[in-house]
C-alpha positions as a LaTeX table, in Angstrom:
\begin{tabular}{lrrr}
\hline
Residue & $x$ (\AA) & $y$ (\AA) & $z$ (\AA) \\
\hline
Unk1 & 1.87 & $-21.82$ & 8.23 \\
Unk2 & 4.20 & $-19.67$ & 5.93 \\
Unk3 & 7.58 & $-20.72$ & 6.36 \\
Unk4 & 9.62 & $-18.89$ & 3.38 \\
Unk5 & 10.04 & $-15.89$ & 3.21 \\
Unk6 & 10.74 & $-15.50$ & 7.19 \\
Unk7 & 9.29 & $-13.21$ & 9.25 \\
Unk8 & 12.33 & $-11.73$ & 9.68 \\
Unk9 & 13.53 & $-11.37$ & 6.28 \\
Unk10 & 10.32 & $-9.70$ & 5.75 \\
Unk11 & 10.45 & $-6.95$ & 8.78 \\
Unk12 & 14.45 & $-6.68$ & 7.76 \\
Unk13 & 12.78 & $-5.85$ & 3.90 \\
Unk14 & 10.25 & $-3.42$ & 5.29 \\
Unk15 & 12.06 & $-1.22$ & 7.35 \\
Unk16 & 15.42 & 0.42 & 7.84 \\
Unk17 & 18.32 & 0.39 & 10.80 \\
Unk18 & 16.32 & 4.24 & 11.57 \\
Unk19 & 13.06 & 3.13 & 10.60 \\
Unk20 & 12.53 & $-0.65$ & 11.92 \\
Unk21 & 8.87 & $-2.05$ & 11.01 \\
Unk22 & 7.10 & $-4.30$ & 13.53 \\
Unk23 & 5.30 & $-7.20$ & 13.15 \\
Unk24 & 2.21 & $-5.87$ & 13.50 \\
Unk25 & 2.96 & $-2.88$ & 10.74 \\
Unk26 & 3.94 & $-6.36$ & 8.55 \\
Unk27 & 1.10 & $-7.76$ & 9.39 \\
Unk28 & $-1.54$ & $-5.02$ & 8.54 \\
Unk29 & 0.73 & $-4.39$ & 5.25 \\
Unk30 & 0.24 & $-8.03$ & 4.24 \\
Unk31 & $-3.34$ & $-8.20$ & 4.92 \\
Unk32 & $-3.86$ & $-5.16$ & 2.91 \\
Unk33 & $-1.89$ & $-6.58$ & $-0.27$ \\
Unk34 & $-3.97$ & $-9.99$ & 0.27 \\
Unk35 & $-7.33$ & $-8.23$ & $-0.01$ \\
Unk36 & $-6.12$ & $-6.97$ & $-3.02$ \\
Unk37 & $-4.81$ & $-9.85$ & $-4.61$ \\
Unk38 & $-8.32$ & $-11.33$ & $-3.63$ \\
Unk39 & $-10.35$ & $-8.26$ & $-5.22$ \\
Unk40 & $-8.40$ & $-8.36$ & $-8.53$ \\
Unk41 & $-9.09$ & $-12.25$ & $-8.69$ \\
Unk42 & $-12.51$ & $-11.93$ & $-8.38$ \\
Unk43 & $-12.84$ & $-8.53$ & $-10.99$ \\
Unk44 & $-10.89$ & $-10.73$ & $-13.58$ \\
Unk45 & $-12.54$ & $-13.79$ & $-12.64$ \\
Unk46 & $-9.60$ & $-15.75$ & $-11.97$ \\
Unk47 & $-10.12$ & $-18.92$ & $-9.75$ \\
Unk48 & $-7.08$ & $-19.72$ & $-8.34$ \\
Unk49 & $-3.34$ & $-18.15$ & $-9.01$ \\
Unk50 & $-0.76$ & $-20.03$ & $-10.76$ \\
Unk51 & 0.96 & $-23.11$ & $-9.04$ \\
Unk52 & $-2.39$ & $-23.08$ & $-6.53$ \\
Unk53 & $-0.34$ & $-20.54$ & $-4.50$ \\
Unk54 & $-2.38$ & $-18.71$ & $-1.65$ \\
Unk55 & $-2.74$ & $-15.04$ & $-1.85$ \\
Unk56 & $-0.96$ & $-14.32$ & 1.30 \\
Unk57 & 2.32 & $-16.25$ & $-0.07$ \\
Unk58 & 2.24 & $-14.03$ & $-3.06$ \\
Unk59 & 2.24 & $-10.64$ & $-1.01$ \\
Unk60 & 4.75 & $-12.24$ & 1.46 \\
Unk61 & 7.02 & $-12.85$ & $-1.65$ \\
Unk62 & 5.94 & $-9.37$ & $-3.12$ \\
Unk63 & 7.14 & $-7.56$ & 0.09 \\
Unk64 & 10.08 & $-9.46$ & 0.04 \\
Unk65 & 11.14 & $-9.02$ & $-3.56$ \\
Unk66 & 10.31 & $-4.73$ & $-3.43$ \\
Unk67 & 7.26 & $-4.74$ & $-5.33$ \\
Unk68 & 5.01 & $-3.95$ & $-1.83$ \\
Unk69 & 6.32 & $-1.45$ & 0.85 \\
Unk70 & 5.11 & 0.16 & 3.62 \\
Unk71 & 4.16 & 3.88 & 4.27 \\
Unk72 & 4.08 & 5.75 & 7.16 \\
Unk73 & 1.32 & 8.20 & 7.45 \\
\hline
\end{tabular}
């Protein structure tokens, strides 16, 4: 279980006070960085990510910190 960042702080960071973001948009928008993460690990042959962090705690912190957003089609 993820505790930091919070849910909330990461649906606050997503969307605006016109243009809230769900859970589930957070969700699919997470996912989506993870299987990247995962596919650039394996093309650089990397085993594990620095610290032994998981791949979904680095796009949770990503998202949090700017670096990921979320588009609306």
């Amino acid at each position: 279980m993820i505790n930091e960042p919070s849910v909330d702080a990461l649906v606050r960071k997503l969307g605006t006070e016109e243009n809230p973001v769900s859970r589930y948009e957070l969700c699919v928008i997470v996912a989506k960085r993870t299987r990247q993460i995962i596919e650039q690990m394996q093309a650089t042959g990397a085993q594990e990510l620095p610290g032994k962090q998981k791949e979904i705690v680095l796009a949770c912190q990503e998202v949090l910190n700017g670096k990921v957003v979320g588009a609306k089609d």
